[in-house]
Residue, then its C-alpha position, 0 to 999 in steps of 0.5 A: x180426764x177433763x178438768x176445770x178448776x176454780x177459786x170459792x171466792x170468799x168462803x165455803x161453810x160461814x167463815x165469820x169475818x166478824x172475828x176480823x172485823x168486830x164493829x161490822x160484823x152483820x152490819x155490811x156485806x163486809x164482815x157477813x158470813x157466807x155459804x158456797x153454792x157451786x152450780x155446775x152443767x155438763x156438756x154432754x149427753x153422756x152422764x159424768x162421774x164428777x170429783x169435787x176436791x176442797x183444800x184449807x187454806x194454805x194446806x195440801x189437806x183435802x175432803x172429796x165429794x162424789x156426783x154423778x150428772x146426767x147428760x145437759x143437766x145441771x145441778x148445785x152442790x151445797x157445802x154446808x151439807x158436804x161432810x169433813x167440811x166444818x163450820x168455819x172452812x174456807x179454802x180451794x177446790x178442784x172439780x174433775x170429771x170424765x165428760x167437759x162440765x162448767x161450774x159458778x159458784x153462788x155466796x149465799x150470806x148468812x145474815x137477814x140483811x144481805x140478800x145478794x149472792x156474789x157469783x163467779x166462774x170457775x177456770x179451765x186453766x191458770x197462768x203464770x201471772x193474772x191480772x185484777x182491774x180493780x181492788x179496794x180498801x175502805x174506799x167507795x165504801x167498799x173493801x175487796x178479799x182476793x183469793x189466790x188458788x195454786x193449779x201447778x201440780x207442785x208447791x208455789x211462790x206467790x208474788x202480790x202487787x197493789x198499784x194505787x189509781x194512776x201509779x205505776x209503781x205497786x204501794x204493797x207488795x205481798x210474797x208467799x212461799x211455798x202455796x200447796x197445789x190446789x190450795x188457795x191464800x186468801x188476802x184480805x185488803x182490810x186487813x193489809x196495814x201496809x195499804x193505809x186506811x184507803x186503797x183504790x187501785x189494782x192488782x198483778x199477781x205472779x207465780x213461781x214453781x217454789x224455788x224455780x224460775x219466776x213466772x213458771x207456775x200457774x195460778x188462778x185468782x178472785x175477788x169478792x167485793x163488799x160494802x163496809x156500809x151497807x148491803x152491795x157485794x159482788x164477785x168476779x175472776x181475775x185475768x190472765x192477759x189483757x186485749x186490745x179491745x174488750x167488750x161490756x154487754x151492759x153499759x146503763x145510765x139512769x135506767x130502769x129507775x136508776x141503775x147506772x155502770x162504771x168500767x174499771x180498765x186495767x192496763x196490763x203494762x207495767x212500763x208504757x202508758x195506753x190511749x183508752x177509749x169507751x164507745x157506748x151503742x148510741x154513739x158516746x165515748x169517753x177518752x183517758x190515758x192509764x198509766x203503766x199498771x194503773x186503772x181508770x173509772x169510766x163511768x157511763x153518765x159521765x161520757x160526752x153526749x150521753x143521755x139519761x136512761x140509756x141501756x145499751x152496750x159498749x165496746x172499750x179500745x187501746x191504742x198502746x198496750x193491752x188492757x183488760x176492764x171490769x164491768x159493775x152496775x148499781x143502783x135501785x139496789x143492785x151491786x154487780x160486776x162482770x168481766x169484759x170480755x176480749x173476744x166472743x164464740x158462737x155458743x156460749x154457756x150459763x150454768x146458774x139461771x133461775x126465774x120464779x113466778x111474779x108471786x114469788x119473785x115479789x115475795x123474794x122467795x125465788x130469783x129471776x135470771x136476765x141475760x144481755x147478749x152483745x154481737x162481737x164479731x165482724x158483721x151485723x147478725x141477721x140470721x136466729x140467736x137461740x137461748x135453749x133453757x135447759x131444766x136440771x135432767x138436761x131436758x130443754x123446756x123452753x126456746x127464745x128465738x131471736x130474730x133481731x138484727x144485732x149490729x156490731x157491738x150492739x146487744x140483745x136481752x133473753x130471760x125464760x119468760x120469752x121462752x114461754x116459762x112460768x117459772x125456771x129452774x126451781x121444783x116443788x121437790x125443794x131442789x134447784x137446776x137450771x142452766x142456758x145455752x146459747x147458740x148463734x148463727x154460724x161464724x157468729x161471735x156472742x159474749x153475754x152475762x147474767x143478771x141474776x136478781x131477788x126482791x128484798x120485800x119493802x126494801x129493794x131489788x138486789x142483784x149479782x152478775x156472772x158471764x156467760x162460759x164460751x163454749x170450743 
């Protein structure tokens, strides 16, 4: 049996931080309560028998639920409507099925003032140690909640660090014994008082078969970022190991009215420093040297010959150890963030796309899904990139063909619109599914992310940012 697994990276049914966080309750993104939505595709043509298995924080306790899913559907599975799942649960879970499937999971908030919707993808397989390019306590006004899963078969010791920027020697070191399989420990760097009042840094998490070996375990590992000020939250996964050379399909400088990115690199030594360089697809670079566990911002207006209103990529090298980096856009609304990615396939998977009507989106009824593809292989690609959008019976309803020539490290744009759609992933029925593939020309190498975006009516554009899955 095929199995991905994954973290629900805050909570599942409207855990109320505001019992935490008194003074912030509803009044930021950190401090709002949020709903899971796990959207999930499957990769056959054959319909799979999916097992989804949700854990408590903390406890081998366990509630499942049954879905079947047609071949190439996709589909979303609510939590707040699954039952032995009570208001206030927040935890783990495991989805195994019979046929390969991918899942993200969608934070839906429960507050009339925050709009965004926080996305992560799930994991196929844990490691013993992973890596977090960027956490945050009260800082850039901002504060992280990192959840930890156990995916060993047996109990886990969990060994947490928190490297402030520029040291190479953790401020906190956080231990936990004994983490059930399949459950989750949730730290909430608001609430660590060892970090002081601001933390900006990052985090290496260990594990260890409980009483074995150290680094004998696996794990898993999120983040949910959020605004202690204002409305911006974001989600993304942590690594298991770093590169020498990472990709970002979007890199942005005063565009699209003033969205702008910033790249948080983590370098995944703990012991020697690395030479890091940024180059943009229009030629600007950027140069630092990380030390030992540290991570440095590159912010892209901020690089040698860069000018206003680019929109592009970017291609990010070491010269001594490994790295790893994470991507984040803001500005006119947006709070986004993607992982670099190390290395790309010639088809890639995106299990969450939606695209509403003009009216609708406007009207901030329905979301529009954009998709950044970047050539990571060796040569320009000259023959058809494919983007098939498939509805949530696995029917392909639309085709983007692009025949632009993609250069290394350069990058292409889809959504439904240039397939001929209308309108995507949404049903007069009241229910959701809408998923992606893309499809590059052989020997090619694609890495890409979705932005998913929704209007704020006389207020803003929010929108969150997932990466697209690689697919054997």
């Amino acid at each position: 049996m095929i199995k991905f697994r994954w973290v629900s990276v805050l909570t599942t049914l409207a855990l109320a931080l505001s019992a935490v966080l008194p003074n912030t309750a509803f009044a930021a993104a950190y401090g709002t309560p949020f709903v899971t939505s796990i959207t999930y595709q499957n990769l056959s043509s054959s319909t799979a028998n999916i097992v989804f298995t949700f854990y408590t924080q903390d406890s081998g306790t366990t509630v499942t639920e049954n879905k079947t899913l047609a071949g190439n559907a996709g589909s979303s599975l609510y939590l707040g409507a699954v039952a032995g799942l009570s208001a206030g649960f927040h935890g783990s879970a495991i989805m195994s099925s019979d046929q390969p499937v991918l899942a993200t999971t969608v934070q839906v908030p429960q507050s009339a003032t925050v709009k965004n919707r926080p996305l992560s993808n799930g994991f196929s397989e844990g490691a013993s140690r992973v890596l977090i390019a960027t956490a945050l306590k009260n800082h850039f006004s901002a504060t992280s909640i990192l959840s930890v899963q156990n995916v060993d078969s047996v109990a886990a010791d969990i060994t947490v660090r928190f490297y402030p920027v520029g040291s190479a020697v953790p401020l906190h070191t956080a231990n936990l014994a004994n983490l059930p399989a399949g459950a989750a420990h949730y730290f909430d760097l608001g609430t660590i008082s060892e970090l002081g009042g601001d933390f900006n840094g990052s985090v290496t998490v260990e594990s260890a078969d409980d009483g074995g070996a150290a680094l004998s375990g696996s794990v898993v590992a999120a983040v949910m970022e959020m605004s202690t000020t204002g409305n911006g939250a974001s989600a993304f996964e942590g690594v298991n190991s770093g590169s020498g050379t990472v990709y970002m399909p979007s890199a942005l400088c005063d565009a699209f009215g003033g969205q702008n990115s910033a790249y948080a690199v983590q370098n995944t030594s703990n012991s020697t420093p690395t030479d890091v360089t940024v180059t943009y697809s229009n030629g600007s670079t950027q140069l630092a040297t990380i030390p030992a566990g540290g991570k440095q911002s590159f912010i892209a207006c901020t690089a040698a010959g860069m000018a206003s209103g680019f929109s592009g990529s970017a291609v990010i090298t070491a010269s001594g150890p490994a790295i790893i980096a994470i991507g984040k856009v803001y500005g006119t609304g947006l709070s986004t963030a993607f992982v670099g990615a190390a290395g790309g396939a010639e088809s890639l998977a995106l299990p969450y796309v939606r695209w509403g009507t003009q009216a609708n989106y406007d009207a901030g009824v329905h979301q529009r899904t954009f998709l950044a593809i970047q050539n990571v292989g060796g040569a320009t690609i000259t023959g058809n990139v494919v983007v098939r959008y498939l509805d949530k019976n696995g029917t392909e309803v639309g085709t983007h063909t692009i025949t632009t020539d993609i250069p290394v490290g350069g990058k292409v744009n889809s959504n439904a619109s240039l397939a001929g759609l209308t309108e995507f992933g949404m049903y007069g029925d009241g229910t959701f599914g809408g998923s992606v593939l893309i499809e590059g020309p052989g020997g090619s190498a694609l890495v890409a992310i979705a932005r998913v975006q929704s209007v704020v009516p006389a207020v803003e554009v929010v929108g969150e940012d997932y990466n697209g899955i690689p697919l054997p």
